[in-house]
C-alpha positions in Angstrom: 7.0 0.7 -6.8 8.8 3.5 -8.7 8.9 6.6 -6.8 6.6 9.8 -7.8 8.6 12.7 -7.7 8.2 15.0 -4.8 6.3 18.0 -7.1 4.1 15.7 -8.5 0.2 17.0 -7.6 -1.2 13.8 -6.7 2.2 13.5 -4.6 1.4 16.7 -3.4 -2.6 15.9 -2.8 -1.4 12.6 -0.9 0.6 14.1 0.9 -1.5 16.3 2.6 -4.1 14.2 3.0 -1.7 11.6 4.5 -0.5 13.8 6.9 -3.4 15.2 8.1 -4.9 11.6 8.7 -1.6 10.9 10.7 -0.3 13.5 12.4 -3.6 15.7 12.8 -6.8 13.2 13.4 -4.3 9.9 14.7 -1.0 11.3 16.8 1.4 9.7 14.5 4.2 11.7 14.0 6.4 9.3 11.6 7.4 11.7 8.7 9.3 8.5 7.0 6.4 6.3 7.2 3.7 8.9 6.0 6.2 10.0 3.1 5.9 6.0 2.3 2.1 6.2 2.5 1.7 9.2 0.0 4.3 7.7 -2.8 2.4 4.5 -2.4 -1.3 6.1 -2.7 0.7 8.5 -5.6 2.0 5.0 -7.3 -1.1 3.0 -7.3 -3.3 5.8 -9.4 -1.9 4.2 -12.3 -3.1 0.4 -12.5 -0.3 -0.6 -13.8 1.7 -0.5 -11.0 -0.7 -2.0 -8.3 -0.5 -5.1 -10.5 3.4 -4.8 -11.3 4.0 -8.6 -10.5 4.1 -10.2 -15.0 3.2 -13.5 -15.1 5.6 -15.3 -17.7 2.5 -14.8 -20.1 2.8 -10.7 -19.5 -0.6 -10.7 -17.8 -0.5 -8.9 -14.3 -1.2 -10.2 -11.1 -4.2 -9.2 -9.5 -5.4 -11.5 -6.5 -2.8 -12.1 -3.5 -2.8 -15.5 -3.5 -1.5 -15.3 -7.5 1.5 -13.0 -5.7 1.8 -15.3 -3.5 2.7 -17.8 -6.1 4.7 -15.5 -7.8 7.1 -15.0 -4.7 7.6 -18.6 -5.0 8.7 -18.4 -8.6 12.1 -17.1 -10.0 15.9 -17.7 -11.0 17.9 -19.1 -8.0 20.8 -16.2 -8.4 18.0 -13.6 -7.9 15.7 -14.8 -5.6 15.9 -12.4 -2.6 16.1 -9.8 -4.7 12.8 -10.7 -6.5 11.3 -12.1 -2.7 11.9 -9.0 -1.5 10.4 -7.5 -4.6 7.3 -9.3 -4.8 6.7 -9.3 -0.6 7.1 -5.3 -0.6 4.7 -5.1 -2.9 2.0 -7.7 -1.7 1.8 -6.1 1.8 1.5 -2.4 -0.2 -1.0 -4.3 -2.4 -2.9 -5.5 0.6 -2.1 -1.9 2.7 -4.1 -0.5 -0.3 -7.4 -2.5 -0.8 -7.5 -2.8 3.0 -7.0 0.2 3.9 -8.5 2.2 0.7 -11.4 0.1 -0.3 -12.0 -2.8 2.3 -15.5 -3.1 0.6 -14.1 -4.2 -2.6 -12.4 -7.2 -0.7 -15.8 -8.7 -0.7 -15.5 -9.8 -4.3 -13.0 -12.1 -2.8 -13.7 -15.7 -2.8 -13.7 -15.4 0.8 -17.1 -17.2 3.2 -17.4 -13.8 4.8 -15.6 -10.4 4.1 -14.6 -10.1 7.6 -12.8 -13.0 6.4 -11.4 -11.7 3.3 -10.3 -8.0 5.1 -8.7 -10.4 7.9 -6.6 -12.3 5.2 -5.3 -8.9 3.6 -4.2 -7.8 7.2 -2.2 -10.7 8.4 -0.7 -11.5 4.8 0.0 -7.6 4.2 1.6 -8.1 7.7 3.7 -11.3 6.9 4.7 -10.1 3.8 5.8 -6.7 5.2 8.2 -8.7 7.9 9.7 -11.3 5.4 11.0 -7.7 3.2 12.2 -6.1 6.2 14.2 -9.7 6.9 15.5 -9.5 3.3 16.1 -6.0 3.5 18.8 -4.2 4.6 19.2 -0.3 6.2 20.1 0.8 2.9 17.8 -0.8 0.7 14.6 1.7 -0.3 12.7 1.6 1.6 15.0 0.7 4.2 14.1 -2.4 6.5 13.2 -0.4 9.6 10.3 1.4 7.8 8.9 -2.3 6.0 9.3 -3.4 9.8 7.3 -0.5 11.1 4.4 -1.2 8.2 4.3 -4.5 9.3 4.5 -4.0 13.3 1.7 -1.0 13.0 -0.3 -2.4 9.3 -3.7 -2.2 11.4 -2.8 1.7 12.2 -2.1 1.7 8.7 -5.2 0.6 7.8 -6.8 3.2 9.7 -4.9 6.1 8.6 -5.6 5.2 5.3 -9.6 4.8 6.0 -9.2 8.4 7.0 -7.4 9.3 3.7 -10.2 8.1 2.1 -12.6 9.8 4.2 -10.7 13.2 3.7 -10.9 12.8 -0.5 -14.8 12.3 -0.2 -15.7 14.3 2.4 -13.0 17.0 3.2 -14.2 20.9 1.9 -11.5 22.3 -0.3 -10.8 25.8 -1.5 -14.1 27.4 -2.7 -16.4 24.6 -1.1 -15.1 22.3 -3.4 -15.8 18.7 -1.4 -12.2 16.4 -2.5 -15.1 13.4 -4.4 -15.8 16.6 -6.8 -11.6 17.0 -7.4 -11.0 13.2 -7.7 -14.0 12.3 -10.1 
């Protein structure tokens, strides 16, 4: 994920929406982890980058389990640097669509959605850990916050149910409601 620069409006948006979710409406005080959160949410506007993982055809990768593949894949000299690559982004991939838009999980070929929403958690989860193992305190992000997504994703989750909630719902200046700013 490339990072959005700090004065970017839908940084800016995120941001405060981010916050608010975590520090107002959940306790979490974690200014790392919701500065994470916003770039993320800032990053994956653009489509391109929530299916950054090329297959060797130039298509993108869209499903997990076709990133999950792809973490298997590489040249020897670069694999952790492409594992770590490809697992950061498959637990912010399934950070996202839980968290974001757990109803589009459904489309999944999953027997239930429960099941489906269940498989985002604990793989967004696993591949959150194996990062922060390949990672290193001065890799960005650095391996304590991957570990932290990984340890807390379900509190994630939330937070990020409540971003979505703010967008929709939330009154902004003038009595503009956030869906009206967004769409």
């Amino acid at each position: 994920m490339l990072p959005t620069p700090e004065n970017h409006p839908l940084k800016r948006l995120f941001a405060g929406l981010v916050e608010d979710a975590f520090y107002a409406q959940m306790g979490v005080c974690d200014p790392e982890l919701v500065d994470y959160l916003a770039g993320l949410l800032a990053a994956f506007t653009h489509i391109d980058t929530v299916k950054n993982l090329p297959e060797a055809d130039g298509a993108h990768l869209d499903q997990l389990a076709l990133m999950l593949a792809a973490s298997l894949e590489g040249e020897p000299a670069s694999v952790f640097p492409r594992e770590f690559s490809v697992h950061r982004h498959i637990g912010d991939y399934a950070l996202f669509w839980s968290g974001l838009y757990p109803e589009r999980l459904r489309l999944t070929c999953r027997p239930t959605w429960s099941d489906g929403v269940r498989d985002y958690v604990a793989q967004g989860k696993r591949s959150y850990a194996i990062a922060s193992d390949l990672g290193d305190p001065d890799s960005a992000p650095p391996s304590r916050l991957l570990r932290r997504l990984s340890d807390e994703f379900e509190a994630c989750v939330h937070g990020l149910g409540l971003v979505r909630r703010g967008w929709e719902h939330d009154e902004g200046p003038e009595g503009n409601t956030g869906g009206e700013l967004l769409y």
